[in-house]
C-alpha positions as CSV (number, residue, x, y, z in Angstrom):
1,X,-2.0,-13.0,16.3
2,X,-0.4,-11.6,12.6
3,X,-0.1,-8.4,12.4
4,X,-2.5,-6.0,10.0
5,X,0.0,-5.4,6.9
6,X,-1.0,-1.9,5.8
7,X,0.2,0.2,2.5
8,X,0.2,3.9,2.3
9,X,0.0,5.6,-0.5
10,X,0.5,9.4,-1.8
11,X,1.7,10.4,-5.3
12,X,5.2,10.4,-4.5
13,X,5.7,8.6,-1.1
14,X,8.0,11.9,0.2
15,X,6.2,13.0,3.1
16,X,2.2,12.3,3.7
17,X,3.1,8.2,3.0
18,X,6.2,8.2,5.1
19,X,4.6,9.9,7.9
20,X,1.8,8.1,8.0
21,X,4.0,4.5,8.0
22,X,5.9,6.2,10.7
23,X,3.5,6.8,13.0
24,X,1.6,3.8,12.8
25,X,4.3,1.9,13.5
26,X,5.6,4.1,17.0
27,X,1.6,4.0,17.6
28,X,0.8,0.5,17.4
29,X,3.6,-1.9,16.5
30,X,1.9,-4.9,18.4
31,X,-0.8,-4.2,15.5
32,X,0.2,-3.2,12.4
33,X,3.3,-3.9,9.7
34,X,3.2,-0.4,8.5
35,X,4.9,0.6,5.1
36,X,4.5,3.0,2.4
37,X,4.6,4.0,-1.6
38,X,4.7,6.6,-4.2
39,X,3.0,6.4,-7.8
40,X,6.2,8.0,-8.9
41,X,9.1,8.6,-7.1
42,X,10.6,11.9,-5.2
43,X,13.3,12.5,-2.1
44,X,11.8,12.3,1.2
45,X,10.6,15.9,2.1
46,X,12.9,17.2,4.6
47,X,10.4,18.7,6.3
48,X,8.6,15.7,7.0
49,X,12.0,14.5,8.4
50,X,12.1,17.4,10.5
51,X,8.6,17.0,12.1
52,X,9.1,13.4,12.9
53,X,12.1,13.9,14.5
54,X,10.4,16.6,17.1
55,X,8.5,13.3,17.8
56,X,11.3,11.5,18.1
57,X,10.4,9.3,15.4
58,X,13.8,9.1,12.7
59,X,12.4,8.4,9.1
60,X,15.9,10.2,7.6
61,X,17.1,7.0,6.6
62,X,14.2,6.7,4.7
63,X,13.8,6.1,0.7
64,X,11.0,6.3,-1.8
65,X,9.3,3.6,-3.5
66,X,7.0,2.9,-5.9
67,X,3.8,0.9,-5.4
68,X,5.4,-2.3,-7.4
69,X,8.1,-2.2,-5.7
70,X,6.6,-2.4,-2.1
71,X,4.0,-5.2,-3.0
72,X,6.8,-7.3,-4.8
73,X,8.5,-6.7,-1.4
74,X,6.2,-8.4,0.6
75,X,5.5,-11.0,-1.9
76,X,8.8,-12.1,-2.0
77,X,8.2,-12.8,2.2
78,X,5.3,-14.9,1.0
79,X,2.7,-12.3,2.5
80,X,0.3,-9.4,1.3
81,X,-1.0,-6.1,2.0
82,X,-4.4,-6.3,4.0
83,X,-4.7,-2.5,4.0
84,X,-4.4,0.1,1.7
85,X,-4.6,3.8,2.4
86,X,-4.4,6.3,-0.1
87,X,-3.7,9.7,1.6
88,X,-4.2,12.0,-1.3
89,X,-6.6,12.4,-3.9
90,X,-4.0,12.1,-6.4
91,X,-3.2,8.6,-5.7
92,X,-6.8,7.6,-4.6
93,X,-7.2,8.4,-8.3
94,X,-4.2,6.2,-10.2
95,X,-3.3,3.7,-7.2
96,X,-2.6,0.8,-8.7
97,X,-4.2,-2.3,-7.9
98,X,-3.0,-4.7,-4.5
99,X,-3.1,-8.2,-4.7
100,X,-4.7,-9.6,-2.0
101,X,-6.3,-6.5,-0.3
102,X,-9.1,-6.6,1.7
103,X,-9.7,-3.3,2.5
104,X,-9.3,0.0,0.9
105,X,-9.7,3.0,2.3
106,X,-9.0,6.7,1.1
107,X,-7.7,9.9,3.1
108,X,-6.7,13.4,1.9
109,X,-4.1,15.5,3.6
110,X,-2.7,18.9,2.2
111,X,0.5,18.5,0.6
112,X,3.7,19.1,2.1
113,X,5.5,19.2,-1.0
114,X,3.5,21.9,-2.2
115,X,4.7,23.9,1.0
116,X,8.3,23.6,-0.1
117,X,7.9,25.9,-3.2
118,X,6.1,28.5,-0.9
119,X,9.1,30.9,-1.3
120,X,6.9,33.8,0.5
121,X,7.0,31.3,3.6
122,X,9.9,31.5,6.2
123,X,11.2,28.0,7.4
124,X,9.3,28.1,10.5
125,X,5.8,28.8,8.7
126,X,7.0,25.9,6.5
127,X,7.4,23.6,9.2
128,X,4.2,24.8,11.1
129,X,2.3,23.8,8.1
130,X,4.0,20.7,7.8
131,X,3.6,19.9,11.9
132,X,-0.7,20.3,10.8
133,X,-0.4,17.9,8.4
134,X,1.5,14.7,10.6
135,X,-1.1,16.5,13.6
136,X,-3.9,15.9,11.2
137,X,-2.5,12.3,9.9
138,X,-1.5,11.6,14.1
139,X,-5.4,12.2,14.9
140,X,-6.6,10.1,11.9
141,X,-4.3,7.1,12.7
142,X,-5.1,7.0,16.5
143,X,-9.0,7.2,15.5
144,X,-8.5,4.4,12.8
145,X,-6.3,2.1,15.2
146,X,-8.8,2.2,18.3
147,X,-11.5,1.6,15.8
148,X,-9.6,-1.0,14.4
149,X,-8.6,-2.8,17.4
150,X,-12.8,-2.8,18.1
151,X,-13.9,-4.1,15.6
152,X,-11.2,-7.2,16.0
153,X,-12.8,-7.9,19.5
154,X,-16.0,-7.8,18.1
155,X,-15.4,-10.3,15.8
């Protein structure tokens, strides 16, 4: 069976998008191709590094991406997204469009990148916030997957 080819997307593909692609793929890589994108691009968030490696999950080799480039990246394989998650309202609002998509489906997550320029936050507050946010996207994923994975059998 092929695996589910799924895009995230958040405005700059530095934490929420990375994340996201990370887990799915340590949660179900039997399922899912997992990948991500930006509409513009920023440095991975270092402390979206630093909560995925508490889960032993290394996305420090990382880089960022814009949409184009991702779906010319696939094309070039001869395949196409089936999936795309927007996991902010700023890209649910100026994603571009994905060939070939079938599905399209929108989550919101606070920003990490707005919890770097907290300067009245210590590191660790930092990181706690940013631990929520891949707890929040970790919980959302494992719903989606199971539900996912049911509605295949069903079908």
């Amino acid at each position: 069976m092929e695996k589910t080819r799924v895009l995230f997307v958040c405005g700059q593909n530095s934490a929420r998008s990375q994340i996201a692609e990370a887990l799915l793929a340590h949660l179900a890589p039997e399922s899912f191709e997992a990948h991500s994108a930006g509409i513009e691009a920023a440095p991975i968030n270092p402390l979206a590094v630093a909560v995925m490696a508490e889960r032993g999950v290394d996305i420090s080799h990382k880089r960022t991406k814009l949409v184009a480039e991702a779906v010319a990246e696939l094309a070039a394989q001869g395949k196409r997204f089936d999936v795309v998650v927007t996991v902010c309202d700023k890209a649910a609002g100026v994603c571009p469009f994905v060939p070939g998509v079938q599905v399209t489906e929108r989550w919101n997550f606070d920003d990490p990148g707005a919890i770097m320029g907290e300067g009245t936050l210590s590191q660790e507050q930092k990181l706690a916030r940013v631990r929520a946010v891949r707890d929040d996207i970790e919980r959302t994923l494992q719903t989606w997957i199971k539900d996912r994975k049911a509605a295949s059998a069903e079908a």
